[in-house]
Structure formats: structure tokens, C-alpha cells
N, C-alpha and C positions, 0 to 999 in steps of 0.2 A: 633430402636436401634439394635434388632436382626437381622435383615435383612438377613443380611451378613450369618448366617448360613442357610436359606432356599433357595430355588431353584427358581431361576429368570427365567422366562419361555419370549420367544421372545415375544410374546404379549399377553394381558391379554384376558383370555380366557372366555368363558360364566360359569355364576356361575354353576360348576356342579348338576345334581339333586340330591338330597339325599337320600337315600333309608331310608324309616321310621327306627325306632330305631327296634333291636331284644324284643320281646314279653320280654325275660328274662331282659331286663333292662328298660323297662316302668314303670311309674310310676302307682303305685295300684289305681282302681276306688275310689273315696269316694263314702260311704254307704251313705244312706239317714239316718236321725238323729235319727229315732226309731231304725231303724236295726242296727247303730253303737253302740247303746247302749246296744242292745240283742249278740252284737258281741264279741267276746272270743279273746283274743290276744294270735298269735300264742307262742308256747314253744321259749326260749331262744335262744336252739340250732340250730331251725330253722329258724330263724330270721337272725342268723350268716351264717347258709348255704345260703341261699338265698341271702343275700348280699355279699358271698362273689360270688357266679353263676354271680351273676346281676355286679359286677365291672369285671368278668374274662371276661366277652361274648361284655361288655365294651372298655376294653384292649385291644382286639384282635381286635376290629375296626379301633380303635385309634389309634393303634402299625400300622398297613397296609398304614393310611394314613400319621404317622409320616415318616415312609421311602420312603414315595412319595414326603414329604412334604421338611423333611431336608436334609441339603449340609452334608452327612457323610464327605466328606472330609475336611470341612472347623472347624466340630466338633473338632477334633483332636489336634486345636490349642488353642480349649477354654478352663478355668477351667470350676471345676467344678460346681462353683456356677453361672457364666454364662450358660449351660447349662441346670441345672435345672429348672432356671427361663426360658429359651426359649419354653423348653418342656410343663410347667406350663402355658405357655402364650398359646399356642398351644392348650393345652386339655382345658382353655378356652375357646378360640373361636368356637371350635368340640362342646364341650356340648351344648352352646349356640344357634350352626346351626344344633343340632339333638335335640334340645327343652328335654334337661333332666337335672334335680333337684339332683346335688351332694353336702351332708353336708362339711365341712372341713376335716374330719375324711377321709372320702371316696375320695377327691381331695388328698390329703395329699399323704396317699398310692398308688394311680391312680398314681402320679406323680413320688414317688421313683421306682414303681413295671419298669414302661414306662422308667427309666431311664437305670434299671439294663439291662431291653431289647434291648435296645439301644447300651450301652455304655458298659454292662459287660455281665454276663453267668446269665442271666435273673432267674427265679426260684432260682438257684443255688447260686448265688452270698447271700443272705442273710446267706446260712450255711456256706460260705468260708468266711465272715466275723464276724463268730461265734467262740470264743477262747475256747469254751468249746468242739465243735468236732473236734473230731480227723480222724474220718474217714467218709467218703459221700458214699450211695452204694445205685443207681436206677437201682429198676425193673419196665420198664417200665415207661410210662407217666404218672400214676397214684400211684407211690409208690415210697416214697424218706425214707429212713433210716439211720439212725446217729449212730452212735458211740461215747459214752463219759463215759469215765470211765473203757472202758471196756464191756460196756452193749449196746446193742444194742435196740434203740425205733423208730419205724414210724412213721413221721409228719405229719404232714398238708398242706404241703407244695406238687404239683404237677404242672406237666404241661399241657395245655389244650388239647392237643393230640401228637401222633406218631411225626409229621411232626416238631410240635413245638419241641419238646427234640432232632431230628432229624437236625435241626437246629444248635441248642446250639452245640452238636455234632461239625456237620463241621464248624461251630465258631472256636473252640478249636483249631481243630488238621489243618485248614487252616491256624494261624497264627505261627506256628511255621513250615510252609513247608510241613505239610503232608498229608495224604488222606485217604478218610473210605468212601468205595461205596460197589457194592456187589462183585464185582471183588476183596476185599481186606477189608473184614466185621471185621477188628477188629485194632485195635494201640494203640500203647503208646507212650504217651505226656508228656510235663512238664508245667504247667503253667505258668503265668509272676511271680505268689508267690514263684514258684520253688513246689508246689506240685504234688504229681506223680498223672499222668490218664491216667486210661485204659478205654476204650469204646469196645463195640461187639455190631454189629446191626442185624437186619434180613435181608438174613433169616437163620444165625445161628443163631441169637437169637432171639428162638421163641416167645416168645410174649409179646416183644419190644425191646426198644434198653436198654444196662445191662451197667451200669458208674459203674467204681469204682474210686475216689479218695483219697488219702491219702494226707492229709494237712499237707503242708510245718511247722515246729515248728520254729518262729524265736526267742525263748530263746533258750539258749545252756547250756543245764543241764550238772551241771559236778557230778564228785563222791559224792561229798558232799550233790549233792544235791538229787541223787539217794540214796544213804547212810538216807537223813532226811525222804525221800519217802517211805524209809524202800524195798528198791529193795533189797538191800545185806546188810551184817554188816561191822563196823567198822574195824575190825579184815580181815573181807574179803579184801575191800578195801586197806589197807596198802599191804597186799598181791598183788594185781593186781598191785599196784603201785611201787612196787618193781618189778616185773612179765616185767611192761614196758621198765623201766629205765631201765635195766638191760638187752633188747634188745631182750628178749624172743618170737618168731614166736605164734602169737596168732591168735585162730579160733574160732569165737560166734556163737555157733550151738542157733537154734528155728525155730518153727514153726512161721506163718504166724503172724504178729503183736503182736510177743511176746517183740517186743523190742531190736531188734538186734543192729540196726544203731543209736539207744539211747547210747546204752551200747559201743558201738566204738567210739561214740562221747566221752565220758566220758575216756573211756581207753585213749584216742587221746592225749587228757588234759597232762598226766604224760610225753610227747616228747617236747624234750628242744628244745628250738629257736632256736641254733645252730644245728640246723641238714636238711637235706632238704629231704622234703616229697611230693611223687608223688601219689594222688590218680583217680584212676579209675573205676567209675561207672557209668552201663545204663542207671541213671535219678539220674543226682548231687542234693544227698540229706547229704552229708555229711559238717559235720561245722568245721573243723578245727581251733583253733583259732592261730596257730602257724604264724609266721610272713614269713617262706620260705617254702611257698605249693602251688604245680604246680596240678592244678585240670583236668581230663580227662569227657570226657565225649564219650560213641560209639554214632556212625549215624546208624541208619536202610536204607535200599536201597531204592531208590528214586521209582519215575513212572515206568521208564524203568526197574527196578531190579539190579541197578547198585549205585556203588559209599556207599555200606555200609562198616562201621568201625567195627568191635566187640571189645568187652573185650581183646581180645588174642593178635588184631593188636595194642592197649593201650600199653599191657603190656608187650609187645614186643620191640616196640618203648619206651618205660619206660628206660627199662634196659642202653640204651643209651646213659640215659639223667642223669647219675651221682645220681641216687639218694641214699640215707642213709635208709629210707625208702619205702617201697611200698604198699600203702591201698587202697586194691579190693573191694566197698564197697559189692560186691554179688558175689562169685564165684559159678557157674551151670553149666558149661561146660568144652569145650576144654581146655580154660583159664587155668584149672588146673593144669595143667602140664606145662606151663612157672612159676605159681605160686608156684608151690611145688621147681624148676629149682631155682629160684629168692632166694626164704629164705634158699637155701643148698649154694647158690654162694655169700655169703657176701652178704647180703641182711638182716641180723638180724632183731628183730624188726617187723617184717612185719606184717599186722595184713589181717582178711577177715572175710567175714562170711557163713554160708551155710545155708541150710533149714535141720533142722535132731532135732529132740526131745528127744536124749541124747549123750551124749558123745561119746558111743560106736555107735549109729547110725550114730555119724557124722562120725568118720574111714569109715565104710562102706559106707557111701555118698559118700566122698573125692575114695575110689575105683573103686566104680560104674564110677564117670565121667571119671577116666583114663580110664577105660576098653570100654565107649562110645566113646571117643577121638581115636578108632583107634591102639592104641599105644600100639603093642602085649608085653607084657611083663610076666615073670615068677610071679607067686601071689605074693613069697615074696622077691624079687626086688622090688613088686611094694609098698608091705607093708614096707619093708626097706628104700625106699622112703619117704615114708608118717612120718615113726616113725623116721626120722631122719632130715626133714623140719619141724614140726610140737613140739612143746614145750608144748604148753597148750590151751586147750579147755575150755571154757565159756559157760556155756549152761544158756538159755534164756528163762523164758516159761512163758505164761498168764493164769493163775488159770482161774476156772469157776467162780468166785465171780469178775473177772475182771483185780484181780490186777497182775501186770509184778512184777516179781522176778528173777535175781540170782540162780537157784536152785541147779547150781553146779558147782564148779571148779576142773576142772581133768588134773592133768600132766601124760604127754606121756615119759614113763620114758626108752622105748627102743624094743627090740625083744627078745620072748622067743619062742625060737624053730622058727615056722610060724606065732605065735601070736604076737600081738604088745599087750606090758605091757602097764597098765594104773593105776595110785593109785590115788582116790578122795581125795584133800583134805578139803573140806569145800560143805557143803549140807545145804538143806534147809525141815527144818521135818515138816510133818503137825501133829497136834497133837489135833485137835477138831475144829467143826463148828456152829459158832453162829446162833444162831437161825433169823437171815435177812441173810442168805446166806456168810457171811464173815468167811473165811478159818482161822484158828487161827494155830500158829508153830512157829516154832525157827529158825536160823542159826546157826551150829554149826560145829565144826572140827572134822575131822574124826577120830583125833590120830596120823595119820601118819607123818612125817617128809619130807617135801619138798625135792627132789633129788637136787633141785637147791639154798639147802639152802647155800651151801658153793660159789655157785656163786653170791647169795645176799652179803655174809658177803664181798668179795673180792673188790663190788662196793660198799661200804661202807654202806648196809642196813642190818643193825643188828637185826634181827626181834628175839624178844622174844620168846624162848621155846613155855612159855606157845601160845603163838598162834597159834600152834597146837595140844594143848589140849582137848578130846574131851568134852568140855561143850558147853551147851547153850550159843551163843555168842552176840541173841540178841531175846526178846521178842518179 
């Protein structure tokens, strides 16, 4: 019935010889009846290592003569429950001509593991279809690490060696056009989920090859639902959401998986259907749910060193393309200076984000990259610049107890002297820590009065006094 997926060979050849089975996957002597009864049954743990040695060193047999055995090409047309059954028939016939005793438990998994090998990112694939990680991070063949919550744990989960992860590797970044040898030990990827991968091999990386994944999220959390997660308060929120409508140039400063492109997703929410938005990002991770949004994405340069796109050549070609708005999901470079160029030129609205860990570090970032970009300018041109595209600041951050918050909203309200003014209006206070490590605080106002209150009133967002009151605005 399967046929058709394995490799029809011009004439049938003599039965190969078998090489006895690995010591690791033989079956154990039986003891003689006295000594089985004087005999101790190994610890639990060890029961489990060893069977789990005794099906890996299995696998790897298995797996060698699977990809001599099947038509990959003709795979591609089957589902998947064809498939598995073929695979299943297969490690069959293998156990039966290597004389080895597997219960169903042991078949069972032999058969998924042989499948993920095959057909997906072998090892990996069980955490990419884990809804509780968020993020995937191997050192090496022997060390896979998750992320959920926020906390970082080691599994149990590895690959059999170098070669194997090595594999997986150019799996990856073969299918989307690219390549990682030692001439070019490192890339970035996107998966078919749309999750972001970075890989580095040796021999920059010493001692083995280093993944990192961040898992595509396919629910599209909006305010509400960051507001229920306790990211920011209610009071914040109606703020941002007036902040957007009302076309205000916004920038989500954090560090690394504080939650940036959550947080723009959610800002995104508050832009009416009627408006057309152009987004631009190194690895489209952005969800827009708007009905008129033209999505970018850059190329890195090919074999030759040629035919790369960046962020700059996007956002360049953007400007062109009539949009209302423009959303950088990352600005780090050059890019910055069309992007600061874009929200001074009618371009209201515009949203991005940066890497910086407060408000006033992100001005300083946003600096930094003009003054890297080449583009001599006087400091405060260049701060007059900044303070006069830039409207309000988002800062982003993930506590040590794990969770992402909010921790501060700052409007850019002008220049004083060389300095660019800033007044916080809404923070986030720590105020004690539970004894399991959970951070306890508030959101609250700082007091101040919004410079942009009177451009809320005029788009008809009447925001109450009191919401800049300074009280605790949410437990």
C-alpha cells in the first residue's frame, strides 16, 4: 500500500547483512532462578536512563536506514497519518531483522521521535509544539533550556551529538535560502510558524553549536488583555489609547524579552481600518489586525555577498508607498534617521521600538545610532531632531520574578537649553516581595498633567482630571 513512498531500486538486491544490534540496545541476560531472586531491581531513575540510551542508540540506526529507505520526495505529498503508519511499518520490519523486543510504550515514541526526524526539527519540534514556551535556548547537543513564564528550566530533552544538532541546524536555514558553514558561523531565520532563529556554530562557538528561538505567539493579545495580565493599569491604558488615536509618534524602549512587540501589538489595536499602514521588520513578527497593512520584511546577502535589503532600503521605499502610518518593528541603526525623517514629514502616528532600559536611555540610544549612521550633525540639531519626531516613550521591562510590565510612560515635551524635556506620566512602584520570589507594587500617576492633554480634548478624548492624579491606580 506504501510502496510508493520507499525507493524502488532496479533489481532486488541480496539481503543486506546486518550488523548485530549496539550492546546499548540488547536485550538483558535472564539470571538463573536463584540469582534472579537474590537480584535487587535497579532504581527508578535508572531504569528510565537506560531506556531512554537504549531507544536513542536505536534511533539513530533506524533514522540512517529510514533515509536510505524512503522516497523524501514523494513524502511531501502524503498527510500525516499516512506517513506515520509508513514510518511504523518500517521500524517494524527493522526490529524484527535486528531480533529486538520493543513494548508499545517504546514503539509508540520510536515512532513519533523517527517522525519529527524526518518530517520536522527532530529534538526540537516537541518544544515548538509546547504553548507554554516561549522561548527555546541550546548549548550545545546536550543542553536544551525553555523559558515559560519568565523563568528559565533545563530539560531533558538533547540531541545525540554535535553532528545531529548540526543537522537540524542546516535543516532550518536551508529551507528558507540560507547558509551556516564556517566561512559564515552564524544566521538568522524564520521558521514556517513565523518564529524567530538565531543559530552560531563552531568554531565561534565553542563548545557547540548555540539556538536561540523565540516562539511565534499565534493569539494576538490586545490591551485588555495585557491590562487582565496586570502589564499596565486601566488608567494607563485609556492613556495609550488616546496617545494612538490621536496620532502621537511612539517609541517602546526594553531590554531583551521584556515584551516590546507584545506591547506594539496591543498599541496597533487603537489604528482605525481606515488608515493604511506600512510595517517593517528583520523577522515579521508583528500582528496587525488592521484590514489595510502592507508588511515588509529585509533580505540578508546571498552566497556571493550580494542582493541584501535592510530596514533603511524598507523604509525608504515605504515613504513612496502613500502610507498614513509607518511601524519599524526594531530600529538599531542607520534606519534611524529615515525614521526620525518619516514621523517630522507627516507621518504622525508612527510607532518603533529600541533596546534601552529607561526612557532617558532610550534618547540616548536613538543619539547613539545617528551619530553611528555617519551623519555629522551639531548634538543639539541632532537632539532637536529626536525631541521634535518623538512624542512618547513606553518603556518595557521584565522583573526578576519573570513578569513583563509597563513600568513607565514618559512624554517628550520639548528642549531646554541642549537638553530635551521629559515629564513621566504613569510608573510602576515596587513596594515588597513575597516570600516565592513574586515582586508586589502598584501603577500609579505621577501628578503631572499630560502636555498633550489639550490635543486629546480636540480629538474628542476627554480624559478625566483625576487620571493624573497621583494615586495607586492598580494593586
Amino acid at each position: 500500500m506504501f510502496s510508493r513512498y520507499r525507493h524502488t531500486p532496479a533489481s532486488t538486491p541480496a539481503k543486506p547483512q546486518l550488523s548485530p544490534p549496539p550492546a546499548a540496545v540488547s536485550e538483558p541476560v535472564v539470571p538463573p532462578a536463584r540469582s534472579r531472586r537474590l537480584a535487587t531491581r535497579p532504581p527508578a531513575t535508572d531504569r528510565s536512563e537506560h531506556r531512554k540510551q537504549r531507544l536513542d542508540a536505536l534511533k539513530s540506526d533506524i533514522h540512517k536506514r529510514l533515509l536510505e529507505t524512503l522516497n523524501l520526495g514523494a513524502l511531501e505529498h502524503a498527510s500525516e497519518a499516512e506517513l506515520r503508519l509508513e514510518i511504523g511499518n518500517l521500524i517494524s520490519e527493522m526490529i524484527v531483522e535486528m531480533d529486538i523486543v520493543l513494548n508499545s510504550e517504546d514503539r509508540q515514541t520510536l515512532t513519533q521521535e523517527l517522525y519529527f526526524e524526518v518530517m520536522g526539527l527532530g529534538p526540537l519540534e516537541t518544544l515548538l509544539q509546547d504553548t507554554s514556551v516561549d522561548d527555546i535556548l541550546v548549548n550545545g547537543p546536550k543542553q536544551i533550556f525553555v523559558e515559560r513564564k519568565g523563568r528559565l528550566a533545563l530539560t531533558d530533552i538533547s540531541f545525540r551529538d554535535d553532528r545531529h544538532l548540526l543537522r537540524i541546524i542546516d535543516k532550518i536555514v536551508s529551507a528558507v535560502g540560507r547558509r551556516v558553514d564556517e566561512s559564515n558561523p552564524y544566521v538568522d531565520a524564520r521558521l514556517a510558524d513565523g518564529s524567530r532563529f538565531n543559530a552560531m556554530i563552531p568554531p565561534v562557538a565553542v563548545d557547540g553549536a548555540l539556538v536561540s528561538i523565540r516562539k511565534f505567539k499565534k493569539e494576538k493579545l490586545g490591551i485588555d488583555d495585557l491590562v487582565r495580565f496586570g502589564a499596565l493599569s486601566e488608567d494607563m491604558a485609556r492613556y495609550l489609547e488616546a496617545a494612538v488615536a490621536t496620532r502621537l509618534n511612539i517609541v517602546v524602549s526594553g531590554g531583551t524579552g521584556s515584551g516590546k512587540t507584545t506591547t506594539l501589538n496591543a498599541l496597533s489595536s487603537f489604528i482605525g481600518d481606515s488608515e493604511r499602514i506600512l510595517t517593517i521588520e528583520d523577522t515579521a513578527e508583528l500582528q496587525l489586525q488592521q484590514i489595510h497593512v502592507g508588511r515588509m520584511e529585509s533580505r540578508p546577502a546571498n552566497m556571493e555577498g550580494k542582493g541584501a535589503i535592510t530596514q533603511r532600503d524598507c523604509l525608504r521605499n515605504a515613504l513612496r508607498m502613500r502610507p498614513d502610518r509607518i511601524i519599524v518593528g526594531e530600529t538599531r541603526g542607520e534606519e534611524v534617521i529615515d525614521m526620525l525623517q518619516a514621523m517630522n514629514t507627516g507621518h504622525d502616528g508612527s510607532m518603533t521600538t529600541i533596546h534601552a532600559n529607561s526612557a532617558r536611555d532610550g534618547i540616548s540610544r536613538l543619539e547613539n545610532m545617528i551619530a553611528m549612521a555617519g551623519l555629522e550633525m551639531p548634538l543639539r540639531a541632532m537632539r532637536s531632531q529626536v525631541a521634535s519626531a518623538v512624542n512618547l516613550i513606553v518603556q518595557a521591562s521584565r522583573l526578576q520574578d519573570g513578569s513583563r510590565r509597563m513600568t513607565s510612560i514618559t512624554e517628550i515635551s520639548g528642549m531646554e537649553g541642549d537638553i530635551i524635556s521629559m515629564q513621566e506620566i504613569f510608573r510602576f512602584e515596587r513596594t515588597g516581595l513575597e516570600p516565592d520570589g513574586k515582586i508586589l507594587g502598584h501603577f500609579t500617576a505621577t501628578g503631572l498633567r499630560s502636555v498633550y492633554s489639550d490635543r486629546f480634548q480636540r480629538w474628542g478624548f476627554n480624559l478625566p482630571a483625576t487620571l493624573y492624579d497621583a494615586a495607586p491606580s492598580q494593586e
